[in-house]
NUPAZA-433579 format. One record per residue (C-alpha): x, y, z; residue in one letter. Coordinates in steps of 0.25 Angstrom, whole numbers, plus 2048, in hexadecimal, padded with zeros to 3 digits. Layout:
BEGIN
XYZA...
! end
This chain:
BEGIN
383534531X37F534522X37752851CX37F52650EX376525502X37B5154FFX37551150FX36751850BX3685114FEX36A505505X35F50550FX35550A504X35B4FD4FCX3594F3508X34C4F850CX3474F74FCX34C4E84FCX3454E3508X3384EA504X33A4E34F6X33D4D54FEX3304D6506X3284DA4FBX32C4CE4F1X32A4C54FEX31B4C44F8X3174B64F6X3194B14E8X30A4AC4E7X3034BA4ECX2FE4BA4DCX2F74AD4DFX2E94AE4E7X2E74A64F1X2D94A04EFX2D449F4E0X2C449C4DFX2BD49A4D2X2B04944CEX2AD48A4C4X2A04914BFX29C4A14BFX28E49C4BCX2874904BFX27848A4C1X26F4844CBX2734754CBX2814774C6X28F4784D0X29A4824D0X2A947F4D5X2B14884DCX2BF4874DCX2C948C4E6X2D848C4E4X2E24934F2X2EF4934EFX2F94934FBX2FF4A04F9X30849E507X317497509X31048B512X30548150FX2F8484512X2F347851BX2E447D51EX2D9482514X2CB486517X2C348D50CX2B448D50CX2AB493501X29F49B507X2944A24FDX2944B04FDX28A4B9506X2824BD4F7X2824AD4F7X27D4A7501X2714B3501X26E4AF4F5X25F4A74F6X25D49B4ECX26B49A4E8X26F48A4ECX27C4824EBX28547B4F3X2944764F4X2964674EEX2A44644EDX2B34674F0X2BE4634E6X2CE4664E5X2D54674F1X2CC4644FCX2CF461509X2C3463510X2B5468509X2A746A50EX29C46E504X28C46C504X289479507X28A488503X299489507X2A547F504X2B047D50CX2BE477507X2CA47450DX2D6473504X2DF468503X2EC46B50CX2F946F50DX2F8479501X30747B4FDX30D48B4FCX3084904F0X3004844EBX2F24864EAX2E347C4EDX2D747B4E6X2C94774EAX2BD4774E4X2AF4774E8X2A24764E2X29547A4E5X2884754DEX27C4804DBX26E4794E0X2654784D2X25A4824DAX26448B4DCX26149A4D8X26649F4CCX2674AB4C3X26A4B84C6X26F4BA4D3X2734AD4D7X2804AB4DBX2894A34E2X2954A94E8X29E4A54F2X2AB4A84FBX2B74A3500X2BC4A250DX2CB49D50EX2D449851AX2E149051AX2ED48F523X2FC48E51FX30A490525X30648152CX2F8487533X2FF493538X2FA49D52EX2EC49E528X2E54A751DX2D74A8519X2CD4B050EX2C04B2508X2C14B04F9X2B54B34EDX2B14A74E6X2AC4AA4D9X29C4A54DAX2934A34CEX2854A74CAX27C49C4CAX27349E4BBX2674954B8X26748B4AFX2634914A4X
! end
């Protein structure tokens, strides 16, 4: 039996439009990052504070009921002898935060609407007998955790957080 140019046509058509379909089934926020960091300050000195500012944008079709994040300094960081600081303060949409110490530990303000996004804030202050000057730097990480689709999904990352570099008053 013979396949007639108008059926090969036709399976090659079907095929092309469900590939095209799956293709656009992209979620419309994939431009969007999920966790935006930015520093207040990309220099600072001994006695001063810095404020981080983390913004996550639920970039899933269900509310985000659970955040975890923690900020840790980065291994080059917590090496580094002489440098001194500590986090102070949590601001923005806090559920939960626990500072004091070389890490900070928020929990966002819950549910997080599909699309929508949260920002908290945290600050650490430098000690005034903290080193300064060429090679010292703070730097820090981001660890991410949060859980959607009412607890039954969950997603997690490690993030960059812009540091800065902790000058003497001059």
């Amino acid at each position: 039996m013979r396949t007639s140019l108008m059926s090969r046509f036709g399976l090659a058509a079907i095929l092309a439009l469900v590939l095209g379909l799956l293709l656009s089934a992209a979620p419309a926020q994939a431009d969007t990052p999920l966790l935006a960091v930015s520093s207040d300050k990309a220099t600072a000195t001994p006695g001063s504070s810095v404020t981080l500012t983390l913004t996550l944008t639920n970039p899933h079709d269900t509310p985000v009921q659970f955040v975890y994040q923690s900020v840790q300094p980065t291994y080059g960081t917590s090496q580094a002898t002489g440098l001194k600081y500590a986090f102070s303060a949590c601001g923005g949409n806090v559920g939960g935060c626990d500072t004091g110490a070389t890490n900070g530990l928020v929990h966002h303000t819950v549910p997080v609407a599909a699309g929508a996004t949260t920002t908290v804030t945290l600050t650490y202050d430098i000690a005034a007998d903290s080193a300064c000057g060429s090679g010292a730097r703070i730097d820090f990480y981001t660890y991410l955790y949060y859980e959607y689709q009412s607890g039954a999904a969950a997603d997690s990352g490690i993030f960059d957080v812009p540091g800065n570099e902790v000058t003497c008053a001059a």
